[in-house]
BAVEX-210105 format. One record per residue (C-alpha): x, y, z. Coordinates in steps of 0.001 Angstrom, whole numbers, plus 500000, padded with zeros to 6 digits. Last residue first. Layout:
BEGIN
XYZ/...
This chain:
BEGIN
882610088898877172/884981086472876632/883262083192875217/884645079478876836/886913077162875604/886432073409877136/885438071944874016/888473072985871764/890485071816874878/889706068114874159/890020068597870682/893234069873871315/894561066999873770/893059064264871127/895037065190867971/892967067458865366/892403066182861716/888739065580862124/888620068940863489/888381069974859657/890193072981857611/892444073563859850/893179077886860632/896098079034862162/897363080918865373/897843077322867820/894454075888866894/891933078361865500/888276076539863880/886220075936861539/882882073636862909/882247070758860955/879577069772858687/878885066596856994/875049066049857423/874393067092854002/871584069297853079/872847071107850229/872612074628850637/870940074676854747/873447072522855865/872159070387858198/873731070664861781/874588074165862089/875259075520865690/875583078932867119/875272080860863497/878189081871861742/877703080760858198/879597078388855633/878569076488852236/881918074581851312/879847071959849025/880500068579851365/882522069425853870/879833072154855252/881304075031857310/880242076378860527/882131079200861539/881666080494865505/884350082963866492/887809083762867538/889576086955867172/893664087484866816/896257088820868996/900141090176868842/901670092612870542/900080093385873753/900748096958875231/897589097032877095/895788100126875942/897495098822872188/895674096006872492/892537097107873608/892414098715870293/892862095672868590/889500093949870730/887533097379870306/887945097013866565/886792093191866559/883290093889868348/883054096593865872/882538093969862992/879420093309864587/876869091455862104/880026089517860626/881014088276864485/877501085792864465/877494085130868237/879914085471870730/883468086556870950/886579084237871695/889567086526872744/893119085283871619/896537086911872755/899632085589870996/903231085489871423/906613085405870088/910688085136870766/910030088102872662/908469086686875637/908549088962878573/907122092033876271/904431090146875496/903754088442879658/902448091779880995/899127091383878056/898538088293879426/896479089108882903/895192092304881754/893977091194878334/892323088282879981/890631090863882112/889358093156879328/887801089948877439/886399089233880461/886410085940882310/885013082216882765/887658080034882559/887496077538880668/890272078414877825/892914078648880986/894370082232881390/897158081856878324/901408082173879772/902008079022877240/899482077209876070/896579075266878556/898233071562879436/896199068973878004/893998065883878138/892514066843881292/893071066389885158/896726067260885243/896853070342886771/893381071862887871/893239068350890457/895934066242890304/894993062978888237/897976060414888670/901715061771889006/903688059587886847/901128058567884174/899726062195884926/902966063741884112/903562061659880995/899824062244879058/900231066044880148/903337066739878631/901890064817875252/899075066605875390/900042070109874712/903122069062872610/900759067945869356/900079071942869413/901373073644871679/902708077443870418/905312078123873031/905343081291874451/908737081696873408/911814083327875442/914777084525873031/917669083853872713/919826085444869549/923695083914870207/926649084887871570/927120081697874019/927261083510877089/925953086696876257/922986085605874777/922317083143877854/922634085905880114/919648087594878147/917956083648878091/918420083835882324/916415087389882662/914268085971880548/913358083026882115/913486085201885798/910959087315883775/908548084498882893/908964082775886704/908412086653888429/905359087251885962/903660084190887074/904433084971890426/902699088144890409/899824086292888923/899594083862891280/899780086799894172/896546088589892185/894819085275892018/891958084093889553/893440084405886141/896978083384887566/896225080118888604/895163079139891835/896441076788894159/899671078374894989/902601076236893430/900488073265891647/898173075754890644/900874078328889207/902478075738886777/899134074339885916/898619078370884625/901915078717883342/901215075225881161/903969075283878270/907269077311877916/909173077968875362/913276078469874570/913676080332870994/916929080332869198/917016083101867112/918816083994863651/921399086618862568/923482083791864056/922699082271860764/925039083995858804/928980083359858982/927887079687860085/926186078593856989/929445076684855225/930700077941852309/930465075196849259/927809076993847266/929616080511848054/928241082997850490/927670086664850292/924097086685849032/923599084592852619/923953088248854418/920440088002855485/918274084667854476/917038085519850799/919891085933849014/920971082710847720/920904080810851224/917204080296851202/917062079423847420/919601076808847137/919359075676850542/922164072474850657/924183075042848649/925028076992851598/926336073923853110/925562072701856728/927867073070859389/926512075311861213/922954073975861491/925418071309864021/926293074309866118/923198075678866285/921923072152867647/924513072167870509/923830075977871695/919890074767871654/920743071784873574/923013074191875740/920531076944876415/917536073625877251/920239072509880060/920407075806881684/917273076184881436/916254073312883006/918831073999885819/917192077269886764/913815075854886823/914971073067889168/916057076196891520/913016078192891195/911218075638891916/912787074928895013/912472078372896128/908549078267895294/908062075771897520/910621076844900036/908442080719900382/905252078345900974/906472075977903471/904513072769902898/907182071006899962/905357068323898875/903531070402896058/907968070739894603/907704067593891896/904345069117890844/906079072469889775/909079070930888026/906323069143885907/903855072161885710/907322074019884160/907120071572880885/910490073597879177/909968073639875469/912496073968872620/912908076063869639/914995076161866233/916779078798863933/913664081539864083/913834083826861365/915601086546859503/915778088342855742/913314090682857124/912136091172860739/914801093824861511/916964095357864135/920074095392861745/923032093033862976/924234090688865342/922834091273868462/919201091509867198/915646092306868126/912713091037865268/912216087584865118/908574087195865854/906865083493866102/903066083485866520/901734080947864461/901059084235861722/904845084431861680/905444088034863095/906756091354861363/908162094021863043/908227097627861205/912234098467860315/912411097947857128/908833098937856252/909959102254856414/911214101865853167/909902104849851210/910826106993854474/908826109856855064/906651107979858518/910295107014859980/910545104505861461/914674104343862698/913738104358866371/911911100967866333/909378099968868598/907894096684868752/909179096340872226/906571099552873133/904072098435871454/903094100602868755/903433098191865945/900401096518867084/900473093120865394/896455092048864420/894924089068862680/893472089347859068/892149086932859276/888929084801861064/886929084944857347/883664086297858441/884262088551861758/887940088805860230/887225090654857361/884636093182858987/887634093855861297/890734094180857581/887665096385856118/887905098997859221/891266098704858891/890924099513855046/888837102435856226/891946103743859091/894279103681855856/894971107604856048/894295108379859269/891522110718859891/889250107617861510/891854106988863928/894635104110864507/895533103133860291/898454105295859800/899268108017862578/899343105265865170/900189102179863705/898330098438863162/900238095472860845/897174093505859618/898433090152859586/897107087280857254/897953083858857918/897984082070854186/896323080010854349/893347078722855305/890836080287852991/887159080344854297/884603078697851672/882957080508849096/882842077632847130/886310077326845751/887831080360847800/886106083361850099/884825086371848925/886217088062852488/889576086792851895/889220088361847856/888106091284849255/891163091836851781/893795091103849250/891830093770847087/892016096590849946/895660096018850484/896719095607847097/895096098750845962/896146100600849221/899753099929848009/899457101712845124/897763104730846370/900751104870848601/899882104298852477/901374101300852724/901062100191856269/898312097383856127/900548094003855747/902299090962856943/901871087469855359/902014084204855875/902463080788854897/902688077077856086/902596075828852519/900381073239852116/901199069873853286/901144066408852047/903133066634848358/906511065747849521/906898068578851592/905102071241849445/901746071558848200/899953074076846334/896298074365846550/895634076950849523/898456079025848956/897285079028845330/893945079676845689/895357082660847590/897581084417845042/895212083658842478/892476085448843837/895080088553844818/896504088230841165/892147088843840153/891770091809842523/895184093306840940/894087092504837702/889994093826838226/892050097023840008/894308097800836720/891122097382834709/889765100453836787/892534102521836682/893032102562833031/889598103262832304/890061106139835201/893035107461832805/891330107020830091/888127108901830944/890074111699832776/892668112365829589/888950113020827670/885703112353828788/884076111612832030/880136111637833003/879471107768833328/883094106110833465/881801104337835870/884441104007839073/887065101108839671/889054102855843150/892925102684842718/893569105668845280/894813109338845240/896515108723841624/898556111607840326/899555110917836834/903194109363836368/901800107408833200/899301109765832537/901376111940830363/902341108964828212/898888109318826516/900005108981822851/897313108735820475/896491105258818244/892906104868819911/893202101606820891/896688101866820669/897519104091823237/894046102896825164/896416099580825529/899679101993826570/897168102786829498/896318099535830293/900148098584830691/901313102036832596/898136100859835315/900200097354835380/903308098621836346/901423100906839069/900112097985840716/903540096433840035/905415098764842602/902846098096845157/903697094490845415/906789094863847815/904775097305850295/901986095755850813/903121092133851120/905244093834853932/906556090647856181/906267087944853527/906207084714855522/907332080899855810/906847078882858005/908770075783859787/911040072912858714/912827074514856117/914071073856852676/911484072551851761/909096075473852488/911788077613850547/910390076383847591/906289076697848563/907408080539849570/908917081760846713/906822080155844604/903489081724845796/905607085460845738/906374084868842628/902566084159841299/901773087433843062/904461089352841277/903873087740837713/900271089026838047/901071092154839451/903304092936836334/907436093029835136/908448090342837578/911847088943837573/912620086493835606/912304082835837441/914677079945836868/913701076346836991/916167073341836740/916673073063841340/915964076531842159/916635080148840311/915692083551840957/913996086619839799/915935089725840348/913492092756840877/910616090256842022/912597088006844127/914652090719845819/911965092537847057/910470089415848772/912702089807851047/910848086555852905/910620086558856671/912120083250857296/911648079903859001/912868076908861290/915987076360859909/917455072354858760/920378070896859602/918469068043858417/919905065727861381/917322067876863392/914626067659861285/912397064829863133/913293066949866180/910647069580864812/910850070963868332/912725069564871085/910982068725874174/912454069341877681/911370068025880913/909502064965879958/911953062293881509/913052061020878220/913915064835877163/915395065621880364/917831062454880259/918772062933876217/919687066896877143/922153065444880199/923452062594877722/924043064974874632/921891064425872006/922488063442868637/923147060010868289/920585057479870338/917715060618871071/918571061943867164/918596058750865816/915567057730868008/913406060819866370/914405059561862114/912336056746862458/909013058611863674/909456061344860816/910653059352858078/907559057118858543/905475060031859123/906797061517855917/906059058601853881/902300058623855397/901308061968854232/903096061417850514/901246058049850462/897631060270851911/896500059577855556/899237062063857172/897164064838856119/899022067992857740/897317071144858902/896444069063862215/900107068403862955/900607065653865237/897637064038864158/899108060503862669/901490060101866011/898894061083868333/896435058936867328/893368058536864302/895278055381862924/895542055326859292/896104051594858915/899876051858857821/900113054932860395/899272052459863231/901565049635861688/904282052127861487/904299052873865139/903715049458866025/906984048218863980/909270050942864923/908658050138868958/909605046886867887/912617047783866424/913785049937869073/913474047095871289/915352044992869425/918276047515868961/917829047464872791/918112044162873434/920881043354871176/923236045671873553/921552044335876488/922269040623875363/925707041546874655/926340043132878641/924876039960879726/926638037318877880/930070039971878552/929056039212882119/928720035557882211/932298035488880612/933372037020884307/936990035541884727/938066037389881666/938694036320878417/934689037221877520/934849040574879593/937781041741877336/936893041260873933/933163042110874838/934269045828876056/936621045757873322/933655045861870889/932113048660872862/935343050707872257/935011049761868355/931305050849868336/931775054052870350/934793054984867607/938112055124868259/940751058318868649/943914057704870577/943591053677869765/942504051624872575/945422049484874689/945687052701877583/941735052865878147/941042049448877148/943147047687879689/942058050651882284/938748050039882362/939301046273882757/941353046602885527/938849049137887177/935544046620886389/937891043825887769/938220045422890744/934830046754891293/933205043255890711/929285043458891205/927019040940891356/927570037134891627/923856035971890892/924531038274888008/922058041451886505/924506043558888826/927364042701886805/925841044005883642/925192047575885030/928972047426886652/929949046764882754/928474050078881368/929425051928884048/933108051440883927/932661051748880984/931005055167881047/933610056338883791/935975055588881117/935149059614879547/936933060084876288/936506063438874997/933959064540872020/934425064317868413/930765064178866487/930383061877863639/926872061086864356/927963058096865508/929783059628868237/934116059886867612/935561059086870345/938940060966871829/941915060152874068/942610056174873643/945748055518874918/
């Protein structure tokens, strides 16, 4: 009697002969003589007591045949066959098109998924095809049936699904501590540790690009500052042990000297221990400004997932307050505002100013100037962006302003928006952590199915009540998927799970990840609040008080439900305000198919991100920071705020300031500035006037507009799918 099957993805899981039973009644009703319950029931029950006690789907299908073919229905088991080959066929041919468009370098939806990603190139285009053959394995062998149903039916979607059978994370806050004092090893390489800025910034490039494929998401350093500052001080002993024998005198006084800030001054007017010492100081900045070059040419140049893709990098800074740290603070932010190659704006990595009362919030702060250099940054480069550290769910009662490590316990976010910080399982902490995977819930859909309903309070009832069971399904795929990442090897991440993921220094090459990764998250998202709240009410939550009370009602009833989802299944949930990129159009392609054009919902190319007012509508800057800032502390799993300012932002570096201090009036987390960048192709030349159609260095024709998509920079819109580009032109300025 057959009492377990074993999946094709190797999975055990009960024996159900309802889906035999099933099975065959679908075949019978494709027959002039229909359906024969008796039969179906004696056949069901042959295989069910003949069958082995554990057999595979492919051995119980083959009895399936067996016995419709000696029974008195062979027209059946033609049928039931036929369906079988059918849909291998089908898949095929679905297969076929899809590489055939990425074989001729389509501009689609498949080949711009990911606009930071050149799927045009050999390494581009291998990864595509591993990426679109490797979904239907998942939907045929990894999903359970309830989780397969909402993700055909455009309910759910399942991040980076194309990694799934990976066992893949989604990223990590690098220690990058650990690196630098211990060096590391990957793959034939090993790395000393780091004994100058130089070697620390080139670690810091590595450590990211080889952990990058190891993952499927970003990767970030969450206090850049703090972990570099060490080496800035390394260096300064270096150049003063060079005047040593320059001049053949012993100056080893000066290598603990007092140093209020790593500022190159002329030695005009200074003699003696103060000459060499400011000599000292001076060529120590020109290395750490030069490491900081390098640092970010190389995030731009290097490559990682088979050669196609940048690293997705950032990095977390602005709270050092050690002379030391100040120097690599202030240079990082020069060598942004210089620009790379040409001059051109850098795209990666993500840079995060990390903002504090008492550190950087008023002008007698100690590193309120470099946050005054971090604004005039961003009105030319677009980063620095800003985390407010003073929110209140960014609060941490073991900060300490005394404490050498304080950066410990300061949140750090993934410049996309992703912040892993609260934790059931451990230290409240960004470091050593990160996301383990997310998925999306498309609420406009559940919304739209309930616009029939005329009574108001009913409406919203019944959404309420599909929203509950979405949740409950998107918990368990999440659950499911955990439990899969569980069973991967510790020596399938050689670098990730050799130190640098928390507690992973404990576990041997052939220990399973389980004992660990539950220091993770598991992020459910949302898409389309405002659609969501037109379909309900009729107005989204920009332009309606009682829209935007119900907005905050759906965001807190998710997560009220992802807190009981902790509890059930003892794991990090947390609600994400999902960061749509190839996602925003692809809900909204499906629901109008089904739905046709509704007016405000699915009458454009894409569904506006997460709990966002809509990018066309015409507000404040102060009122869209009313309206979102409630939904930060709803969605803890991350979040962004975005204000698009007018005009040429480097002549009004001021206009960024008020933006981050609005912030903290209105306890948002996480934001960033947007503004008008016009960049040539052809030599890099850049400027932030309204519109630049020659370029005014070179004259080409081939400029392009820089631009924010989902919290990072592309390089060219060219890249961009069709939804985004379609709600790049609807934004609108905040004023």
């Amino acid at each position: 009697m057959i009492q377990t099957v074993v999946k094709r993805d190797g999975r055990i899981v009960g024996f159900n002969e309802n889906k035999i039973g099933a099975a065959i009644r679908k075949a019978m009703l494709s027959t002039q003589q229909g359906e024969d319950g008796d039969l179906i029931v004696k056949i069901t029950d042959r295989i069910s007591i003949r069958g082995k006690s554990q057999m595979t789907v492919e051995e119980i299908q083959d009895m399936v045949e067996d016995e419709l073919m000696r029974s008195s229905r062979p027209d059946v088991a033609k049928l039931y066959i036929k369906y079988r080959s059918a849909r291998t066929i089908a898949r095929k041919a679905k297969t076929r098109d899809i590489f055939l468009e990425i074989i001729n370098i389509k501009n689609n939806d498949v080949t711009r998924e990911n606009a930071n990603m050149n799927a045009d190139t050999p390494a581009g285009m291998m990864m595509k095809f591993a990426s679109e053959t490797t979904k239907p394995f998942v939907d045929d062998y990894l999903l359970s049936d309830d989780v397969k149903e909402a993700v055909k039916n455009n309910y759910l979607h399942i991040h980076d699904k194309d990694y799934y059978p990976t066992k893949s994370l989604t990223c990590v806050q690098h220690p990058l501590d650990k690196i630098l004092k211990y060096g590391f090893q990957a793959g034939h390489g090993e790395s000393r540790p780091a004994k100058r800025i130089e070697t620390a910034s080139i670690l810091g490039c590595i450590s990211m690009e080889t952990v990058q494929n190891e993952m499927h998401g970003g990767q970030a350093i969450p206090a850049f500052d703090f972990y570099l500052a060490p080496f800035v001080r390394k260096s300064y002993i270096e150049e003063v042990k060079k005047l040593e024998d320059l001049y053949a005198e012993d100056f080893s006084e000066l290598y603990d000297a007092q140093i209020d800030d790593y500022i190159d001054t002329p030695l005009a007017g200074l003699a003696g221990r103060e000459r060499i010492k400011q000599h000292a100081v001076n060529k120590t900045v020109e290395r750490v400004h030069q490491s900081m070059e390098a640092f970010i040419h190389n995030m731009n140049t290097i490559h990682s997932r088979g050669g196609n893709q940048v690293v997705f990098s950032s990095i977390n800074y602005g709270t050092d307050t050690s002379a030391e740290g100040r120097c690599v603070i202030r240079e990082i932010l020069k060598s942004t505002y210089e620009g790379v190659g040409n001059g051109e704006t850098a795209i990666f990595p993500i840079q995060i100013w990390k903002k504090k009362r008492g550190v950087s919030y008023l002008p007698e702060d100690r590193n309120y100037d470099l946050y005054c250099l971090a604004a005039k940054v961003t009105a030319r480069r677009f980063f620095p962006n800003y985390i407010n550290l003073d929110a209140s769910y960014n609060y941490n009662e073991k900060w300490n302003a005394d404490d050498p490590e304080r950066y410990l316990w300061e949140c750090a976010t993934m410049g996309c928006r992703t912040r892993v910080f609260e934790n059931r399982f451990g230290l409240k902490t960004s470091i050593g952590r990160g996301n383990l995977s997310f998925s999306t819930i498309n609420i406009v859909r559940l919304a739209i199915e309930c616009m029939g309903i005329q009574d108001a309070d009913d409406r919203v009832a019944a959404f309420f009540a599909k929203l509950d069971n979405l949740l409950e399904i998107a918990a368990k795929q999440l659950h499911e998927r955990m439990e899969f990442q569980k069973t991967a090897f510790a020596k399938q991440f050689p670098l990730l799970m050799r130190g640098l993921w928390i507690g992973s220094e404990n576990l041997g090459p052939n220990d399973t990840i389980a004992p660990v990764i539950n220091q993770g998250t598991l992020g459910i998202g949302f898409i389309g609040l405002a659609e969501c709240l037109i379909a309900l009410t009729g107005k989204h939550h920009g332009e309606s008080e009682d829209s935007q009370k119900l907005g905050l009602r759906i965001v807190t009833y998710m997560r009220d439900r992802v807190n009981e989802f902790c509890e059930r299944y003892q794991h990090n949930y947390s609600v994400l305000a999902t960061p749509a990129e190839g996602l925003s159009g692809r809900f909204t392609k499906y629901d109008k198919k089904k739905f046709g054009i509704l007016p405000g919902i699915t009458d454009k190319d894409y569904y506006t991100n997460s709990n966002h007012v809509p990018v066309y509508y015409k507000c404040s800057a102060l009122h869209k920071a009313q309206v979102e800032g409630p939904y930060h502390d709803l969605t803890r799993g991350g979040h962004i705020f975005y204000v698009e300012i007018d005009g040429d932002a480097t002549k009004n570096p001021e206009a960024v300031m008020n933006i981050v201090d609005m912030m903290d009036r209105y306890n948002i987390g996480y934001g960033s500035v947007n503004h008008t960048r016009n960049r040539c192709l052809d030599c890099g030349y850049e400027n932030g006037e309204d519109r630049m159609d020659v370029c005014p260095k070179c004259g080409s024709h081939n400029v392009d507009r820089l631009q924010r998509i989902t919290g990072y920079l592309v390089g060219t819109t060219d890249r961009w799918n069709k939804a985004k580009l379609a709600e790049l032109n609807d934004r609108i300025i905040h004023k």
